[in-house]
C-alpha positions as CSV (number, residue, x, y, z in Angstrom):
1,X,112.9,84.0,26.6
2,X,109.6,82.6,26.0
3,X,108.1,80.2,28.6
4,X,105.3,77.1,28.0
5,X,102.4,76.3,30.6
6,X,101.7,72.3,29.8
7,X,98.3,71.2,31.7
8,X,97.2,67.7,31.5
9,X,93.8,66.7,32.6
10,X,90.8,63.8,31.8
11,X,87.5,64.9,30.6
12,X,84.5,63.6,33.2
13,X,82.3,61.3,31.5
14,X,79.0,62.7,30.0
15,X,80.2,66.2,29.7
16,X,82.5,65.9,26.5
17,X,79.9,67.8,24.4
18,X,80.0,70.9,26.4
19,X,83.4,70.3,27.1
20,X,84.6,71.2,23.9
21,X,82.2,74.1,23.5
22,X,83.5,75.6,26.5
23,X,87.0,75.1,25.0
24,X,86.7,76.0,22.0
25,X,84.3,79.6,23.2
26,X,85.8,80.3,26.5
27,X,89.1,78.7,26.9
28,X,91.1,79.2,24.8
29,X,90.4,83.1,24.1
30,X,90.6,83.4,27.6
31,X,94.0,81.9,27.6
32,X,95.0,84.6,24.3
33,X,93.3,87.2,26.7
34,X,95.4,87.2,29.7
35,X,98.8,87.1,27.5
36,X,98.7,82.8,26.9
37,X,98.8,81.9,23.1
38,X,97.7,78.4,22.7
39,X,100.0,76.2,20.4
40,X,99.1,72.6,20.7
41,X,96.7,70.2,22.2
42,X,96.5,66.6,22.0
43,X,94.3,63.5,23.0
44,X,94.8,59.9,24.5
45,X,93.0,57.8,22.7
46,X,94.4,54.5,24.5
47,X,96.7,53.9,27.8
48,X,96.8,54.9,31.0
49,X,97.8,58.9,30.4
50,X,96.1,62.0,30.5
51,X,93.2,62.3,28.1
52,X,94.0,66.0,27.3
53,X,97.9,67.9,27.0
54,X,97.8,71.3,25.4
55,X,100.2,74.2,26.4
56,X,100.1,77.3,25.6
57,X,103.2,80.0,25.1
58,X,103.8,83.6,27.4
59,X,106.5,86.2,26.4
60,X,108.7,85.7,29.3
61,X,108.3,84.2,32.8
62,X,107.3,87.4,34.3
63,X,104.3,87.6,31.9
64,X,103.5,83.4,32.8
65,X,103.6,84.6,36.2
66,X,101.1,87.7,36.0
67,X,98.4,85.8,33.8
68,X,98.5,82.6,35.9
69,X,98.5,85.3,39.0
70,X,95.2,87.0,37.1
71,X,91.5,86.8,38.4
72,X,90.5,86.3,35.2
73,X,92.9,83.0,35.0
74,X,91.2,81.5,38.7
75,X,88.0,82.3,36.7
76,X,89.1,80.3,33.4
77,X,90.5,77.7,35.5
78,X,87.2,77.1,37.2
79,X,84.9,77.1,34.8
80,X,86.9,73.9,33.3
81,X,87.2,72.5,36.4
82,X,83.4,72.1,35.8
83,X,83.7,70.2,32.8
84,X,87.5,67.9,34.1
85,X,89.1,66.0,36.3
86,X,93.0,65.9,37.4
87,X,93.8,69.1,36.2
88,X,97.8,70.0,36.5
89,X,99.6,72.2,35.1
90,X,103.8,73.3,35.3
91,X,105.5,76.1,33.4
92,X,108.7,74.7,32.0
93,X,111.2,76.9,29.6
Protein backbone atom coordinates (compact mmCIF):
# COMPACT_ATOMS: atom_id res chain seq x y z
CA UNK A 1 0.00 0.00 0.00
CA UNK A 2 1.32 3.24 -1.02
CA UNK A 3 2.15 5.85 1.60
CA UNK A 4 2.12 10.06 1.35
CA UNK A 5 4.80 12.38 3.12
CA UNK A 6 2.68 15.89 3.52
CA UNK A 7 5.25 18.85 4.53
CA UNK A 8 3.92 22.22 5.22
CA UNK A 9 6.24 25.15 5.54
CA UNK A 10 6.33 29.36 4.90
CA UNK A 11 8.70 30.76 2.52
CA UNK A 12 11.23 33.52 4.47
CA UNK A 13 10.73 36.74 3.07
CA UNK A 14 13.17 37.96 0.25
CA UNK A 15 14.18 34.55 -0.83
CA UNK A 16 11.04 33.56 -2.87
CA UNK A 17 12.98 33.93 -6.20
CA UNK A 18 15.56 31.37 -5.32
CA UNK A 19 13.13 29.57 -3.59
CA UNK A 20 11.42 28.26 -6.42
CA UNK A 21 14.59 27.73 -8.35
CA UNK A 22 15.86 25.55 -5.87
CA UNK A 23 12.49 23.69 -5.97
CA UNK A 24 11.88 23.50 -9.09
CA UNK A 25 16.13 22.18 -9.85
CA UNK A 26 16.90 20.54 -6.71
CA UNK A 27 13.83 19.51 -4.90
CA UNK A 28 11.84 17.98 -6.38
CA UNK A 29 14.25 15.56 -8.43
CA UNK A 30 15.78 14.95 -5.41
CA UNK A 31 12.53 13.80 -3.88
CA UNK A 32 11.97 11.37 -7.47
CA UNK A 33 15.66 10.41 -6.65
CA UNK A 34 15.48 8.78 -3.37
CA UNK A 35 12.09 6.84 -4.32
CA UNK A 36 9.46 10.13 -3.50
CA UNK A 37 7.21 11.02 -6.49
CA UNK A 38 5.81 14.37 -6.08
CA UNK A 39 2.01 14.73 -6.72
CA UNK A 40 0.74 18.02 -5.53
CA UNK A 41 1.66 21.29 -4.04
CA UNK A 42 -0.35 24.15 -3.08
CA UNK A 43 -0.18 27.87 -1.86
CA UNK A 44 -1.83 30.10 0.81
CA UNK A 45 -2.54 32.98 -0.58
CA UNK A 46 -4.60 34.46 2.54
CA UNK A 47 -5.15 33.23 6.29
CA UNK A 48 -3.29 32.12 8.90
CA UNK A 49 -1.95 28.54 7.30
CA UNK A 50 1.00 27.31 5.97
CA UNK A 51 2.14 29.14 2.82
CA UNK A 52 3.43 25.84 1.10
CA UNK A 53 1.59 21.89 1.34
CA UNK A 54 2.87 19.53 -1.24
CA UNK A 55 3.31 15.74 -0.60
CA UNK A 56 4.84 13.45 -2.37
CA UNK A 57 3.99 9.46 -2.83
CA UNK A 58 6.53 6.13 -1.82
CA UNK A 59 5.70 2.49 -2.76
CA UNK A 60 5.09 1.32 0.61
CA UNK A 61 6.12 2.43 4.16
CA UNK A 62 9.21 0.56 4.19
CA UNK A 63 10.42 2.56 1.08
CA UNK A 64 9.00 6.16 3.06
CA UNK A 65 11.06 4.97 5.74
CA UNK A 66 14.46 4.28 3.86
CA UNK A 67 14.40 7.65 1.69
CA UNK A 68 13.35 9.79 4.62
CA UNK A 69 16.21 7.61 6.50
CA UNK A 70 18.70 8.59 3.35
CA UNK A 71 21.75 11.03 3.44
CA UNK A 72 20.75 12.29 0.53
CA UNK A 73 17.13 13.19 2.10
CA UNK A 74 19.13 15.25 5.41
CA UNK A 75 20.90 16.87 2.39
CA UNK A 76 17.57 17.90 0.44
CA UNK A 77 15.97 18.78 3.63
CA UNK A 78 18.72 21.28 4.40
CA UNK A 79 19.27 22.92 1.52
CA UNK A 80 15.42 24.10 1.85
CA UNK A 81 15.81 24.79 5.16
CA UNK A 82 17.93 27.63 3.64
CA UNK A 83 15.37 29.00 1.68
CA UNK A 84 11.90 28.23 4.70
CA UNK A 85 10.73 28.48 7.80
CA UNK A 86 8.44 25.93 9.92
CA UNK A 87 9.16 23.06 7.96
CA UNK A 88 7.02 19.75 9.15
CA UNK A 89 6.37 17.05 7.72
CA UNK A 90 4.16 13.45 8.72
CA UNK A 91 3.74 10.32 6.60
CA UNK A 92 0.06 9.38 6.67
CA UNK A 93 -1.52 6.28 4.57
Amino acid sequence: MSVKLLMTWDILPGREQEYFEFVVREFVPGMQRIGIQPTEAWFTQYGDQPQILTGGLADDLSEMHKALASEDWTTLQGQLAEFVTNFRMKVIR
